[in-house]
C-alpha positions in Angstrom: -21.9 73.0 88.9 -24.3 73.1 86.0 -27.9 72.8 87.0 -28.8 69.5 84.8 -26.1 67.7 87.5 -27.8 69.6 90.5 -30.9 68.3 89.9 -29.6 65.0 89.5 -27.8 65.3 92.8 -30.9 66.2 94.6 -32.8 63.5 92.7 -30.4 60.8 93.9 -30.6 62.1 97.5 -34.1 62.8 97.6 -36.0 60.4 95.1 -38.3 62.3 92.3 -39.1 65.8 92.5 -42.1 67.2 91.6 -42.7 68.9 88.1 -43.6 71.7 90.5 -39.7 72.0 91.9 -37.9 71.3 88.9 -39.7 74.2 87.3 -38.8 76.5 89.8 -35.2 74.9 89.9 -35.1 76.2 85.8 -36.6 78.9 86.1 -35.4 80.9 89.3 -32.3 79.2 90.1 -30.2 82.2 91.3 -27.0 80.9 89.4 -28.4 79.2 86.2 -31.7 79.4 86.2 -33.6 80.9 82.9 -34.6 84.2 84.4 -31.3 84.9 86.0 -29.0 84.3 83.2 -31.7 85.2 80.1 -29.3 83.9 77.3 -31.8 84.2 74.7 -34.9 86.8 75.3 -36.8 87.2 72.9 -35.1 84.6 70.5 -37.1 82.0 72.6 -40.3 83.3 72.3 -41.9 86.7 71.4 -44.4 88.3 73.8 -47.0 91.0 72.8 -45.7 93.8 73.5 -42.4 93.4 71.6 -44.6 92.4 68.7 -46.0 95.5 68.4 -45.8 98.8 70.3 -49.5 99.4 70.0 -49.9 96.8 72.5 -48.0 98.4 75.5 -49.5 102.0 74.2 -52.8 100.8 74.3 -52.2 98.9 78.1 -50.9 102.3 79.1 -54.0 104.6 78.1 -56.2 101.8 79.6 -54.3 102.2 82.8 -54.6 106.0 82.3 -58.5 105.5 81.6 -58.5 103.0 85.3 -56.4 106.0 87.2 -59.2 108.7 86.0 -62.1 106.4 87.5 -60.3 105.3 90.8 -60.9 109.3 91.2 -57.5 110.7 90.2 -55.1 109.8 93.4 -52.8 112.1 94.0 -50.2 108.9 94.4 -50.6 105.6 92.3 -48.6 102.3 92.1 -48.0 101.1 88.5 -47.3 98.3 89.4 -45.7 95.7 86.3 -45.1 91.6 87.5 -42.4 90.5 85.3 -41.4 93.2 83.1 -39.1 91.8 81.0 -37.1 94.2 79.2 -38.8 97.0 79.9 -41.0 97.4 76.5 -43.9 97.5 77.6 -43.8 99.7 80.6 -42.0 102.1 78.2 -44.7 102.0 76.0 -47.4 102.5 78.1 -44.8 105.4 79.9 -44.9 107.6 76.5 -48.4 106.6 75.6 -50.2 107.7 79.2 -48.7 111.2 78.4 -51.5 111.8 77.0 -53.3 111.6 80.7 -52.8 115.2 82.3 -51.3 114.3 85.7 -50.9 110.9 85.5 -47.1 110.6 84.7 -47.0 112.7 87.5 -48.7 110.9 89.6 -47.7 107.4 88.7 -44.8 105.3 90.4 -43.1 102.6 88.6 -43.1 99.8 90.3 -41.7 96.7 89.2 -41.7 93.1 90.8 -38.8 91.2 88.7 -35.9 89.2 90.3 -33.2 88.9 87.5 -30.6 91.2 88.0 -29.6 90.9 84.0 -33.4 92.2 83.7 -33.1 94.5 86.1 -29.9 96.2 84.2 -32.2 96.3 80.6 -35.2 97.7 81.9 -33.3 100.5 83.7 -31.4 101.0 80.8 -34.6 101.5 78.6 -36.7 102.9 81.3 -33.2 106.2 81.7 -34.7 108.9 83.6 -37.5 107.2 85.6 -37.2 106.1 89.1 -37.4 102.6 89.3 -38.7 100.8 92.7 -38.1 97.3 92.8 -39.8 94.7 95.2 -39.7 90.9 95.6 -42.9 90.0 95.2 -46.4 91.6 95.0 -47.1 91.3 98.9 -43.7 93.5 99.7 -45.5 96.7 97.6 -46.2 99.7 100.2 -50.4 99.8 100.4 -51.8 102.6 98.7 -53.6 102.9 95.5 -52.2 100.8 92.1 -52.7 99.6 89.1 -51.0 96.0 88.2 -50.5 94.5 85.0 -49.0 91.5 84.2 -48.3 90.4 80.7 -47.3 86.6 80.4 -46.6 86.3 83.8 -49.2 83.6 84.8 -47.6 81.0 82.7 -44.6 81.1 84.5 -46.3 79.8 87.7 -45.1 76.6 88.7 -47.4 74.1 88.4 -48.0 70.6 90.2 -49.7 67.8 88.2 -51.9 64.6 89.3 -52.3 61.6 87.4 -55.4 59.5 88.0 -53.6 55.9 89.2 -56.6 52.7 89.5 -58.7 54.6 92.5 -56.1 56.9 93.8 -54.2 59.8 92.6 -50.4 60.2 92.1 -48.0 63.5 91.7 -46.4 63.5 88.2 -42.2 63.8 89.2 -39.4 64.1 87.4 -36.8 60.8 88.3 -33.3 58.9 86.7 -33.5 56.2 84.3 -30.5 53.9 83.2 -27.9 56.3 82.5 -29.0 59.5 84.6 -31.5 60.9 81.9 -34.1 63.0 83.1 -37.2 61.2 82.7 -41.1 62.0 83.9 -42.6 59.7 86.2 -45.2 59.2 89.4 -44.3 59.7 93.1 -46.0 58.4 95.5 -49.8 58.5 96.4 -50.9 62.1 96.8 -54.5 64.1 97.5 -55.7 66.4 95.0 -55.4 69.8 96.1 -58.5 71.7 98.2 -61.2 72.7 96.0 -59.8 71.2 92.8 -62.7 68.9 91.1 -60.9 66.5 88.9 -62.3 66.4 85.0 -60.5 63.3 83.8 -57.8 61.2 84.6 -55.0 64.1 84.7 -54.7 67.1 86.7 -52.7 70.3 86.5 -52.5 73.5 88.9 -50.8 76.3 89.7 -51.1 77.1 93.4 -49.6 80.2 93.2 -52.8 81.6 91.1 -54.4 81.4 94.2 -51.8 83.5 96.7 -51.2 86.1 93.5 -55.4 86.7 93.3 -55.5 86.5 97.5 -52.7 88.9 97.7 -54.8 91.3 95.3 -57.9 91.2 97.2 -56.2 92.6 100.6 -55.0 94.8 98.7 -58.1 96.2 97.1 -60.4 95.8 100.6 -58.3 98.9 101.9 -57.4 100.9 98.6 -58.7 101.5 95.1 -56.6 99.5 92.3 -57.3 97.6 89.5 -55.1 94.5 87.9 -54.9 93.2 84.4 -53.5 90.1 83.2 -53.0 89.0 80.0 -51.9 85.6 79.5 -52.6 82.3 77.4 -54.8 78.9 78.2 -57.9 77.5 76.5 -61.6 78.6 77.3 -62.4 76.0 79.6 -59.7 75.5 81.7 -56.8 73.7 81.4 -56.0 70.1 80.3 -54.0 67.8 82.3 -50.5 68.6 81.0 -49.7 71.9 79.1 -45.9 72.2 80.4 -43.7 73.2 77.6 -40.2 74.3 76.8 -39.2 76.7 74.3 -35.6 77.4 72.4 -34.6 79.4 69.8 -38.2 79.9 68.8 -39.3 76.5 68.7 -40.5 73.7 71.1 -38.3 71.2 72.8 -38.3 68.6 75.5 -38.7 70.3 79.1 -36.1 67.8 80.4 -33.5 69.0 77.8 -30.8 71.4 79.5 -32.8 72.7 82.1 -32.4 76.4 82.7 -31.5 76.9 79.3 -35.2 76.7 78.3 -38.3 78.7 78.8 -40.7 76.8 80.9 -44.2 77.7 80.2 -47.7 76.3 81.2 -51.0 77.0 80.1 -53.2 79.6 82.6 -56.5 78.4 83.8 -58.5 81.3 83.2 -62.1 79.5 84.7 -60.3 78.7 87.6 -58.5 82.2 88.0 -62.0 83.7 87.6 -63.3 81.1 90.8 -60.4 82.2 93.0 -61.4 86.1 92.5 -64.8 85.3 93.2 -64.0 83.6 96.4 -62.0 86.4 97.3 -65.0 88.7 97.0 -63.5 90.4 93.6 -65.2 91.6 91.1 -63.9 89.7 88.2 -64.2 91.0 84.8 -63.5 88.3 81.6 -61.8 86.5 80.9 -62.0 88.1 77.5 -60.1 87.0 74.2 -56.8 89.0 73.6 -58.3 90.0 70.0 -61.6 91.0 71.7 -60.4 93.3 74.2 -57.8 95.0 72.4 -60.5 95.7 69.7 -62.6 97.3 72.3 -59.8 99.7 73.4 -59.1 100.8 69.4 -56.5 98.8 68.5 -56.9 99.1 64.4 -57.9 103.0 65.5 -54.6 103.3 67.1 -52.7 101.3 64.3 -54.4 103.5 62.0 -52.7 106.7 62.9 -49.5 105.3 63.8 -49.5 104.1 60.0 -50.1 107.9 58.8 -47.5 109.3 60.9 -44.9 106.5 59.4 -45.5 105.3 56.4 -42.3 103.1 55.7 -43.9 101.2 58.9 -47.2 100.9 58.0 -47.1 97.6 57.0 -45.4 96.2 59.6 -47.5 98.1 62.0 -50.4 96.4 60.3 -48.9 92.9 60.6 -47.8 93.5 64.3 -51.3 94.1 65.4 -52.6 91.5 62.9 -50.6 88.9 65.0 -52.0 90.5 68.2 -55.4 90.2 67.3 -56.2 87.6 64.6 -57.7 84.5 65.9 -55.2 82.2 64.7 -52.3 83.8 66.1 -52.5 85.8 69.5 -56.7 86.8 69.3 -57.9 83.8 70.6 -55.4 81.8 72.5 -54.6 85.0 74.4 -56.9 85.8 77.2 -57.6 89.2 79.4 -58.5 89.0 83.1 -59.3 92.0 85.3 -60.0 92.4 88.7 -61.2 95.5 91.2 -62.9 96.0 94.2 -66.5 95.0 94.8 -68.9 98.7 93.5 -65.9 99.5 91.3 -67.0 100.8 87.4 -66.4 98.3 84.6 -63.0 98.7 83.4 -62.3 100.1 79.7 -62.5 97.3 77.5 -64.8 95.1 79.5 -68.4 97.1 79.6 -70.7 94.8 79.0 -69.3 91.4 79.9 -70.6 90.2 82.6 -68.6 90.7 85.9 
């Protein structure tokens, strides 16, 4: 049964779902959902590191850089939270090389739940052992380094819509002829420790089990983990959910799990969770910033020399990464470690 009726079903049983469920319904449905089938990656949208190969080169010596200062283990996690197609863990694979011992030392681990993106990043990935878990809590303690690159986006989220004096959750219902339609449940409370700005709301509770699972993590062993993701500098509005197709935008109600389902990432708030958990929080940075900082024209630079028929296009790759109007400002980078722990590369000197 395609998913567009299944929701419906469930709609007409159970009244409106929350925006909340339906994007998990899109996203992660086992059968039809966007991650498990994947019918158009990377024709929907273009992340970073299949932009430019710099990028995942330059996230690998960084994690390199993070392994030297956590004092070398002898054993380290590399931990990546939706890896896509493998790209970027390649990247930073062949890049951190350049590290002695920490290829050695490193093992892959990967938290991603679509079997067809499974298949690709063990095809790219030939020759490495792979270890897969469901989610960031089922990794084996020890020491790691995470990275997540647009994985905060995907986060469901759950949004509030001021109503007279009350609050009410935005839902997704019928109207006349069984079209998907936004609406308002009923009456709802604003989630703990969320101070409203206006008359809309949006959140993403699982920021807050993601940064809580991070900080167990690093009370008992060293780590470090970088995510790079997109929202505005203060904080997100009260409805950033958005579909994309083919490369452009569309309704998020048009054939759901054929869409990607994206919402902005509340850095401000991300940093306030981290704090809470006793982190130390470092950024967020702009994407531009902090791949400046870590050499990014330096990198390109040599990469052109060594290819000249790609120079060019190794220009405009990290051009797109970088420039304020594309990725360099929209594009954020968040870090956190344990409390006493060094600045990590590429944030000395912001304020922790």
């Amino acid at each position: 049964m395609p998913l567009a009726q299944r929701i419906r079903d469930s709609i007409r049983v159970n009244g409106p779902m929350p925006v909340s469920l339906y994007m998990l319904m899109c996203l992660h449905d086992p059968e039809h959902g966007y991650y498990a089938t994947r019918p158009s990656f990377n024709r929907d949208f273009t992340t970073a590191p299949e932009t430019s190969q710099v990028f995942g080169e330059l996230i690998g010596l960084w994690a390199a850089h993070e392994w030297l200062a956590m004092g070398s283990p002898e054993s380290v996690r590399l931990v990546e939270l939706g890896p896509g197609r493998g790209v970027m863990m390649y990247d930073m694979l062949r890049a951190a090389r350049a590290a002695p011992g920490f290829a050695d030392a490193v093992r892959v681990t990967m938290i991603e739940a679509s079997p067809a993106l499974r298949r690709a990043q063990q095809e790219r990935l030939v020759g490495r052992t792979l270890e897969y878990f469901p989610d960031l809590e089922a990794v084996p303690p020890g020491p790691a380094i995470i990275v997540g690159n647009e994985f905060l986006d995907c986060l469901a989220i759950r949004q509030y819509v001021r109503d007279g004096n009350g609050w009410r959750e935005r839902a997704v219902g019928l109207a006349a002829g069984d079209e998907l339609v936004f609406g308002l449940g009923p009456a709802a409370e604003l989630p703990e420790r969320i101070i409203p700005v206006g008359d809309q709301v949006e959140v993403a509770p699982g920021l807050d089990a993601i940064v809580e699972i991070i900080a167990r993590r690093f009370r008992k062993d060293p780590g470090r983990a970088l995510f790079l993701d997109y929202g505005p500098d203060d904080g997100s509005p009260g409805d950033t959910l958005r579909a994309f197709r083919q490369g452009a935008q569309v309704d998020p109600l048009t054939d759901p799990g054929a869409c990607d389902l994206t919402a902005d990432v509340d850095f401000p708030r991300l940093r306030q969770i981290g704090l809470r958990e006793g982190l130390a929080v470092h950024g967020a940075l702009r994407q531009g910033h902090f791949l400046s900082r870590l050499g990014v024209w330096e990198r390109a630079k040599r990469l052109g020399a060594a290819n000249p028929a790609r120079a060019s296009e190794i220009t405009a790759g990290v051009s797109t990464l970088t420039a304020p109007e594309e990725m360099g400002a929209r594009f954020k980078a968040i870090c956190f470690a344990p409390q006493g722990a060094p600045a990590p590369a590429g944030f000395q000197g912001s304020a922790p």
